[in-house]
C-alpha positions, 0 to 999 in steps of 0.5 A: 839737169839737162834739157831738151834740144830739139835742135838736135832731133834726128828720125832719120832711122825712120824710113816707112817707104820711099819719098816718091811712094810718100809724096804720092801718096800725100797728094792722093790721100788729099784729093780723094780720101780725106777730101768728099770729092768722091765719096764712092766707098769702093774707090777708096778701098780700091785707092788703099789696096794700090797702095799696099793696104789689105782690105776686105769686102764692105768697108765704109770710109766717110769724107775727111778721113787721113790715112798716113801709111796705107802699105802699113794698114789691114782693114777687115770686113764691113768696117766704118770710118767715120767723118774725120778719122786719123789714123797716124799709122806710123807702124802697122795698123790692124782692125778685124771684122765690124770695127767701128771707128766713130767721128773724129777717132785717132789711131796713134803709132807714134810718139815722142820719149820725153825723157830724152834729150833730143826727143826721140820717136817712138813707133808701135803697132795698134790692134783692134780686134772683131767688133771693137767700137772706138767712140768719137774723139775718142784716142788709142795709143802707140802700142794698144790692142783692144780686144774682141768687141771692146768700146772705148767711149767718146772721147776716151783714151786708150793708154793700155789695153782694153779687156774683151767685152768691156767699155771703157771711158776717160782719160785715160780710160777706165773700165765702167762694165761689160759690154753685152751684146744682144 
C-alpha cells in the first residue's frame, strides 16, 4: 500500500499569472478589498477591472471579502458579496446577473486528489448563473455550475450541480424543493 508524500508535491504546472501580478495584487487584495478600509463599492470594482476582472454596473463587495485571482473573475450585474467571502478562484469564475453570495460563502476552484501519492492539485472552473443565491457559509466545489435562479442554503455544500429553480440544503446538498419566485 502506498502512502502519501507530501514531500514530494510539485504545482509548479500551475502558473495563473506572474509573481509580480500575484504579489501585487496580494498586498492590494489586503489593503482595500478584504480589509473595511474603503468601503466604497466603486473602488472595489474599479480595483478588480485594473486587474483583469469583467465587471458589470451595480456590484455590492461587503468588507472582509478575499478575491484570489481577479484576471480569472467575470461579475455580472447588481451582484452582492457579502462580509467574509472567499472566492479561491484558482481557474475562472463566473457569476451572472443578481447573484447573491451571502456572509461567509466559499467559492472553491481547487482541490487536491487524494488518491495520488504526491497529492496533486486539482483546478476547475464554477459557474453561477442570473439569480442564483448562495446562503451564508455555505461551499460550492471545484467544477459545479449552479443553474439560473438556484439557492443552495447556509451552510450547504454544492459537490454537483444544482438544477434551475431549485434549493438545496446539506452536506452535500440535496434538493428539498423548488424555488418560486413571486
Amino acid at each position: 500500500m502506498n502512502t502519501t508524500d507530501l514531500s514530494k508535491y510539485d504545482n509548479s504546472w500551475y502558473r495563473p499569472g506572474s509573481f509580480f501580478k500575484r504579489a501585487c495584487w496580494f498586498v492590494l487584495n489586503g489593503l482595500f478589498i478584504k480589509a473595511s478600509l474603503i468601503p466604497i463599492y466603486s473602488f472595489k470594482v474599479f480595483l478588480l477591472r485594473s486587474f483583469g476582472a469583467t465587471m458589470g454596473i451595480g456590484i455590492i463587495i461587503k468588507p472582509g471579502v478575499i478575491i484570489k485571482y481577479p484576471w480569472l473573475l467575470e461579475i455580472g450585474d447588481h451582484c452582492w458579496i457579502g462580509e467574509g467571502v472567499w472566492i479561491d478562484n484558482l481557474a475562472k469564475v463566473s457569476l451572472g446577473k443578481h447573484v447573491c453570495l451571502s456572509q461567509g460563502a466559499m467559492i472553491l476552484c481547487g482541490n487536491h486528489d487524494f488518491r495520488k501519492q504526491h497529492f496533486d492539485l486539482s483546478v476547475a472552473p464554477v459557474t453561477l448563473e442570473d439569480g442564483v443565491w448562495i446562503g451564508a457559509k455555505a461551499v460550492v466545489c471545484p467544477g459545479i455550475t449552479c443553474y439560473s435562479h438556484a439557492v443552495l442554503a447556509v451552510g450547504g455544500v454544492a459537490v454537483k450541480n444544482l438544477e434551475a429553480y431549485s434549493i438545496y440544503q446539506g452536506n452535500p446538498c440535496v434538493r428539498i424543493r423548488g424555488r418560486i419566485i413571486d
